[in-house]
C-alpha positions in Angstrom: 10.5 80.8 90.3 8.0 82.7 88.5 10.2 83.5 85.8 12.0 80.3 85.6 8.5 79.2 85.0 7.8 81.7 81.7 11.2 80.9 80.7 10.3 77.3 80.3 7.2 77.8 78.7 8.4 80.0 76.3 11.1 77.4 75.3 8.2 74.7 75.2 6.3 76.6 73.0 9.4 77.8 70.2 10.0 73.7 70.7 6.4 72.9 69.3 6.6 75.8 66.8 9.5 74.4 65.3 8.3 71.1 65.4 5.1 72.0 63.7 6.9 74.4 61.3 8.9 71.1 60.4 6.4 68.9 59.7 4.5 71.4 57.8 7.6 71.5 55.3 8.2 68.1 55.0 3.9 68.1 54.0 4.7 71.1 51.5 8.1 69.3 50.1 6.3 65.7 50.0 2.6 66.8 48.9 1.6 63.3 48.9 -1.9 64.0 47.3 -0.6 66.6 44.3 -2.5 65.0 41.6 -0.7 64.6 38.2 -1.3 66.5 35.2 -1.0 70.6 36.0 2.6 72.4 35.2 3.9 72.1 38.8 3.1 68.4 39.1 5.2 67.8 35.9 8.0 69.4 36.7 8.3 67.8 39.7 8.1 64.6 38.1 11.1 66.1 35.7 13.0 66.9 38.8 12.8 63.4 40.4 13.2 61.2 37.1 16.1 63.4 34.7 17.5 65.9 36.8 19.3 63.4 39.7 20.9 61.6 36.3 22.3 65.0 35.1 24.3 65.9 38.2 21.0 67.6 40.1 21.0 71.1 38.2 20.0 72.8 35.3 19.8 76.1 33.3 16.7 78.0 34.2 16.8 78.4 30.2 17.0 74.7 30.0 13.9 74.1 32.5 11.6 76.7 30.4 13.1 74.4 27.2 12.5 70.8 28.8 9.1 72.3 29.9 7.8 73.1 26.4 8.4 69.8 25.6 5.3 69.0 27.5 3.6 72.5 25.8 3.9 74.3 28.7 4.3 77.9 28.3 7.2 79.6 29.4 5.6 82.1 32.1 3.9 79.2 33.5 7.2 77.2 34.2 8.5 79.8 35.9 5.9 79.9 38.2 6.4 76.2 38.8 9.9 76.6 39.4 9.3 79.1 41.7 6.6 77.2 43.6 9.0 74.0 44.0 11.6 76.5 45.3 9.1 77.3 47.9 8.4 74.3 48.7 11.6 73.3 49.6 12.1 71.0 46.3 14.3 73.3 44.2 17.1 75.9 45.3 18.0 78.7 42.6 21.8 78.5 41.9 24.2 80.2 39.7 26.8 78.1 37.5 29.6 79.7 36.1 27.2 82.8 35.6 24.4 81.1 34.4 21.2 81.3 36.5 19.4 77.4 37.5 18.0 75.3 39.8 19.3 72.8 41.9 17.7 69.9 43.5 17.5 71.0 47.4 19.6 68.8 49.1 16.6 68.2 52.0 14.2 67.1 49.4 17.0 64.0 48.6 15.4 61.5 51.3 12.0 62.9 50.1 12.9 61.7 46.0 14.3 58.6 47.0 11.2 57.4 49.1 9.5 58.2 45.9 11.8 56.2 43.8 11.5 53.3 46.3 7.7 53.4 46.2 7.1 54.3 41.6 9.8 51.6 40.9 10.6 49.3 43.4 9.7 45.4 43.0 5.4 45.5 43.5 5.3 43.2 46.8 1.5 41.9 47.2 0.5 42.3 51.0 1.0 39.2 53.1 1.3 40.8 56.4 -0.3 44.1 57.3 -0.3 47.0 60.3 -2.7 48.5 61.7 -2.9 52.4 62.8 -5.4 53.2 65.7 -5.3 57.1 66.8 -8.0 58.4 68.8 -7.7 62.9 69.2 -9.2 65.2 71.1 -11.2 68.1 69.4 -8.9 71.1 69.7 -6.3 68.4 67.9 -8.9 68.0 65.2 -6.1 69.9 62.7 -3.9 67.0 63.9 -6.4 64.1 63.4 -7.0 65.7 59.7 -3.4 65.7 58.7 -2.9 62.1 60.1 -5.5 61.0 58.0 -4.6 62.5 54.9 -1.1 61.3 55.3 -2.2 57.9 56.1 -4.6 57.8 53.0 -1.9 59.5 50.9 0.1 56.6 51.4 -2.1 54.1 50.4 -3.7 52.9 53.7 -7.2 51.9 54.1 -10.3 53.2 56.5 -11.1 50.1 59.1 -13.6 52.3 60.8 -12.8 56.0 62.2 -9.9 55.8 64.0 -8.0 52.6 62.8 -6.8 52.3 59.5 -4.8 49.3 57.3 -1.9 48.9 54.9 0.4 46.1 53.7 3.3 45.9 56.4 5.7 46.9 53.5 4.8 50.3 54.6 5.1 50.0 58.3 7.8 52.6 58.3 6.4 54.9 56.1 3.1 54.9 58.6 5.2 55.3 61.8 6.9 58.2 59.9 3.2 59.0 59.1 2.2 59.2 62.6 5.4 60.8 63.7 5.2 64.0 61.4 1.3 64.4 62.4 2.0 64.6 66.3 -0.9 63.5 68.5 -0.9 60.1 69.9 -1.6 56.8 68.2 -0.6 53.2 67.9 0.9 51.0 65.7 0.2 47.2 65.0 2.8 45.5 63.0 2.8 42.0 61.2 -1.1 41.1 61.5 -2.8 38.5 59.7 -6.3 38.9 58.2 -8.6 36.1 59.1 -11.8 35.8 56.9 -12.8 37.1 53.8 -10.2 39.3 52.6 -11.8 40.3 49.6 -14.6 41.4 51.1 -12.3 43.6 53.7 -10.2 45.0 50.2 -13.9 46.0 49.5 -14.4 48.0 52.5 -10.8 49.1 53.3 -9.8 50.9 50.4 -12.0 52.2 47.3 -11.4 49.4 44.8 -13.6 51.4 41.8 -11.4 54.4 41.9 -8.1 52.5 42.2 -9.3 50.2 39.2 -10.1 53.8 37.3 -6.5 54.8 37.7 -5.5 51.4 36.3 -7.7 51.4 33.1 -6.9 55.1 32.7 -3.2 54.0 32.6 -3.8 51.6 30.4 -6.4 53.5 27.7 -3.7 56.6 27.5 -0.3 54.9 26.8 -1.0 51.6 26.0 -0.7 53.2 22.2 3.1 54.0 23.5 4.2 50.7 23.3 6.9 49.9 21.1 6.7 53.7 20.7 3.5 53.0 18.3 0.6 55.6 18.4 3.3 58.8 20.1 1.3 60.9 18.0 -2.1 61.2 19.8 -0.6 62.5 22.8 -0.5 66.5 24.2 3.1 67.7 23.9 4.4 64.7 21.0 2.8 65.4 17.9 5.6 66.3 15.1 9.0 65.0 16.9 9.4 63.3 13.8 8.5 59.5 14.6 6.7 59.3 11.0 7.4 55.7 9.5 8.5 54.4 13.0 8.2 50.9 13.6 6.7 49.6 17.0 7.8 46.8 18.5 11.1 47.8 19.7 12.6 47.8 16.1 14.2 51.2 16.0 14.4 54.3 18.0 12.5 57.3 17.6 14.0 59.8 15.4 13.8 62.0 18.9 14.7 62.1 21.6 12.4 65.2 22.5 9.4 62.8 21.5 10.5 60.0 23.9 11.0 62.8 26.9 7.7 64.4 26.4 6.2 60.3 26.4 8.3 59.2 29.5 7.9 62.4 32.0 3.8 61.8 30.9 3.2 58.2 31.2 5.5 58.4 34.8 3.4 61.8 36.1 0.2 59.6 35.9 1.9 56.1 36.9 3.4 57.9 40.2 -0.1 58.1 41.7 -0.9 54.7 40.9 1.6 52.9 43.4 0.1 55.0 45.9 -3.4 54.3 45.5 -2.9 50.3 44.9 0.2 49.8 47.4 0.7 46.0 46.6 -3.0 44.9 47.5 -3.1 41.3 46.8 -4.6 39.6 43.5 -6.2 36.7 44.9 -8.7 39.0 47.0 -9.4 41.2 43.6 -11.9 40.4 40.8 -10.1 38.4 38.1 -10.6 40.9 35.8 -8.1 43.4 38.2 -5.9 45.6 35.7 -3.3 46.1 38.1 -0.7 43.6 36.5 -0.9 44.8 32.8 -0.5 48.3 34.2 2.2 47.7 36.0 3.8 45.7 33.1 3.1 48.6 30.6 4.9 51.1 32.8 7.5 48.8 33.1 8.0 48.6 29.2 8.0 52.0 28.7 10.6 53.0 31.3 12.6 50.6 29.5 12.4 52.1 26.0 12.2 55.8 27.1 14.2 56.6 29.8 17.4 56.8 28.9 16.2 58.4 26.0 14.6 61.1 28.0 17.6 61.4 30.1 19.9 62.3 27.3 17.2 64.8 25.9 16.9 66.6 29.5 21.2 66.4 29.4 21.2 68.1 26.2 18.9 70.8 27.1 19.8 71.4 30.7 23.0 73.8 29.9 21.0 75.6 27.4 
């Protein structure tokens, strides 16, 4: 009996290993809160926008060339390559000879919520859920990763252990609460009664949400119509002298309109995240979220397929 006992036990315990070993690669893989702008988070942002298009592979040749697009030196892209291969993002994998990266096929379900979430139709909240958890202090490691997930998605702090989001994201939070373990509740389809601007105000920080908007905004607004490609790290001389904005040609290269695209979308990609649909009739009139959103939506227009055929071109290198 004794050792039918420790038998089970240890089987209970590889169980929970594994299933904390799982949701600790699905954190690594999704990293949530990566912030945009350093030489990892670009490349993943090349991975999910031009490499699916291209057939899901390229040259590690072609990476260190697509990376120096965006001036980023050679040594330091292949450290980011071999960080999103840790991470479960990237596989290496030989072609015909040729040494690359593929797009791990686990990380699929991972780039597609992404996809769903950067450019998917912007649904203001109608409806929301609620999250309540309540842990334990030797599950304080538990309660931490629940709430960074939960803020990662774009949810907002009610008080301690209940938190909001629009009800667009009710199965991204009861993913949420799944991966974190512990035990906690979900509330689906509520209505807010009373002041819901006053509730945005408390629930989610409004200041730093609208910073992300006007930052948006201040950097690429120039890169409409492709005007103003110039000013930007990683676009000066791709030869767009004499270009005319406004949609009235195309820019004389394609390298310029990668290195714009991959850098307007690695800032965007936060930005759906932080400001998850919250509704404009409980924001300040003066709320940038709209001509953000409308500006992104512009430029995927004019430079994406653009970038795509640039990151084609150079993947085989």
């Amino acid at each position: 009996m004794t050792s039918e006992r420790a038998v089970a036990t240890a089987v209970t315990a590889a169980t929970s290993a594994r299933a904390a070993a799982s949701r600790e690669n699905l954190a690594a893989r999704e990293d949530l809160e990566a912030r945009s702008g350093s030489a990892t988070a670009l490349l993943r942002t090349v991975v999910g926008a031009v490499l699916r298009p291209i057939g899901g592979w390229l040259s590690a040749s072609g990476a260190v060339a697509l990376m120096a697009s965006l001036d980023v030196p050679a040594a330091t892209t292949r450290s980011s390559l071999a960080r999103l291969c840790a991470r479960g993002v990237l596989v290496r994998e030989q072609r015909e000879g040729v040494a690359g990266y593929a797009i791990d096929p686990a990380a699929l379900p991972m780039l597609e919520r992404g996809d769903a979430r950067i450019f998917g139709p912007r649904q203001e909240a109608e409806r929301w859920c609620l999250v309540s958890f309540s842990f334990p202090e030797h599950q304080r490691s538990l309660r931490h990763r629940l709430r960074s997930r939960l803020s990662a998605l774009g949810c907002g702090t009610v008080a301690d252990g209940l938190w909001i989001a629009p009800a667009a994201l009710e199965s991204e939070v009861a993913e949420a609460m799944e991966a974190a373990g512990g035990s906690a509740t979900l509330f689906g389809e509520a209505a807010v009664r009373g002041d819901l601007a006053a509730g945005l105000a408390r629930w989610y920080d409004l200041p730093a949400i609208r910073a992300l908007h006007d930052s948006f905004l201040s950097r690429f607004s120039g890169l409409d119509g492709f005007s103003g490609l110039d000013g930007f790290p990683g676009l000066d001389g791709f030869g767009l002298d004499g270009f005319e904005p406004d949609g009235a040609a195309a820019p004389a290269d394609d390298r310029a309109a990668f290195a714009a695209w991959i850098r307007a979308l690695d800032e965007w990609r936060v930005i759906p995240y932080r400001d998850p649909g919250l509704p404009a009739s409980a924001l300040p009139d003066d709320w940038p979220g709209a001509a953000s959103a409308a500006l992104f939506d512009r430029l995927r227009r004019e430079l994406e397929p653009r970038a795509v055929r640039h990151a084609a071109l150079s993947s085989a290198r």
